[in-house]
C-alpha positions as CSV (number, residue, x, y, z in Angstrom):
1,X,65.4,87.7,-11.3
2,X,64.5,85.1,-8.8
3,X,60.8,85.1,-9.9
4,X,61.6,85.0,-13.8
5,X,64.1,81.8,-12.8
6,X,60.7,80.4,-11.4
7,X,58.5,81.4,-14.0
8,X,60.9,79.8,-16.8
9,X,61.2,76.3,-13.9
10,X,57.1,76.6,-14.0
11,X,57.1,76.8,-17.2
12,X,59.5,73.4,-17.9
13,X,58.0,71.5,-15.7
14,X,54.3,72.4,-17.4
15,X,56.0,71.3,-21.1
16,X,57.5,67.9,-19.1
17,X,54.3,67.3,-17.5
18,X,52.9,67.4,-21.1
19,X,55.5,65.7,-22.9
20,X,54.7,63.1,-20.1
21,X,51.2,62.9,-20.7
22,X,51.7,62.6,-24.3
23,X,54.1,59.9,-23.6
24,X,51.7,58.0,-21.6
25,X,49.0,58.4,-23.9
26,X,51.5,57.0,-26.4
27,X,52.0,54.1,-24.9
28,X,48.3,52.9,-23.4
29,X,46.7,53.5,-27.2
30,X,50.1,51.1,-28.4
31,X,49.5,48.7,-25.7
32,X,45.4,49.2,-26.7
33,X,46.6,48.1,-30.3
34,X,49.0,45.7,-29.3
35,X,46.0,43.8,-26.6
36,X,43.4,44.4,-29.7
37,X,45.8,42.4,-32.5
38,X,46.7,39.9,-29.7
39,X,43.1,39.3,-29.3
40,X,42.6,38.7,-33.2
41,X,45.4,36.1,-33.6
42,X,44.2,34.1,-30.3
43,X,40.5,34.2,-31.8
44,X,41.7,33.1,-35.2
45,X,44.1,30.3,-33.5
46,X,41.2,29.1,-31.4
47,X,38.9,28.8,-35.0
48,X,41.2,27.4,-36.6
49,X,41.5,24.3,-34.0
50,X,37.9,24.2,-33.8
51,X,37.8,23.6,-37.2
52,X,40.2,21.0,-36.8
53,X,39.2,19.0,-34.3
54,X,35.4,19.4,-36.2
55,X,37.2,18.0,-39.0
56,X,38.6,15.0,-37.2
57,X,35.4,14.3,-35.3
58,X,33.8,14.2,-38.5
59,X,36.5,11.5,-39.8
60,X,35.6,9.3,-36.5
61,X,31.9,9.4,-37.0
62,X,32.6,8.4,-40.8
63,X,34.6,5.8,-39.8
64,X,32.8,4.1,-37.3
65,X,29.3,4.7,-39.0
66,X,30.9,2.4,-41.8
67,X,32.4,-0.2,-39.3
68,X,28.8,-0.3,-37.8
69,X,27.4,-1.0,-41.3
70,X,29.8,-3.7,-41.6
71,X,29.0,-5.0,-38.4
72,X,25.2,-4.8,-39.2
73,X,25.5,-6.3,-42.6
74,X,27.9,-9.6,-41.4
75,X,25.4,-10.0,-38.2
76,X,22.6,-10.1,-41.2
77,X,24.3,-12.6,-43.7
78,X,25.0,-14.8,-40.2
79,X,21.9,-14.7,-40.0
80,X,20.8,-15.4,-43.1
81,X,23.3,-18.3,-43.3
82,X,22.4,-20.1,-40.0
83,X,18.6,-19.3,-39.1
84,X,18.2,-21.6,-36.6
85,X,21.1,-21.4,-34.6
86,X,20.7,-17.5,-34.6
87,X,16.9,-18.0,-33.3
88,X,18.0,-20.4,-30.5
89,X,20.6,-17.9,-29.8
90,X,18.0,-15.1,-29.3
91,X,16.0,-17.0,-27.1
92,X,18.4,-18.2,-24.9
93,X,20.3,-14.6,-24.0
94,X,16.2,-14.0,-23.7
95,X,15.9,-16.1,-21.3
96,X,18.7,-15.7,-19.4
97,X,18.2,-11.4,-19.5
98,X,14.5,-12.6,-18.3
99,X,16.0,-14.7,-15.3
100,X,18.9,-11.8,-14.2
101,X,15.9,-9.3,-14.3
102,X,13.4,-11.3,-12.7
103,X,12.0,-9.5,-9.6
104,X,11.6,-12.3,-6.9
């Protein structure tokens, strides 16, 4: 009587022990699923502010390509305008880059 009271104890503990396992193996292929979907939505987030911030670089360089242009354009009409004060202009921030880099 004694030994068949084990052998049924044995026996629940073996289908807890399983039930455990099962359990357990449960919840490290949820947490598996739950770490693999995380993953996806932080890669996607992280693409999607690349893509942003690609798109506002891309806005910046525009911008300042054109104010460049501009800058290059009213630098050549000054030019065009007043030819000898831009050529006495030249040579004097020559001559004064020649001086501050002189060697002596």
């Amino acid at each position: 009587m004694a030994t068949e009271k084990s052998d049924q104890d044995v026996q629940a503990l073996r289908a807890d022990i399983e039930a455990l396992r099962n359990d357990v193996s449960a919840v490290t292929k949820s947490l598996s699923d739950l770490a693999r979907h995380r993953a996806g939505d932080f890669k996607n987030a992280a693409w999607s502010r690349a893509e942003h911030v690609r798109d506002d670089l891309g806005e910046v360089v525009d911008d300042m390509t054109g104010r460049g242009r501009r800058q290059v354009d009213r630098l050549e009409q000054e030019v065009a305008d007043r030819p000898l004060v831009s050529l006495l202009t030249a040579f004097g921030i020559g001559l004064l880059l020649g001086k501050l880099l002189d060697r002596r």
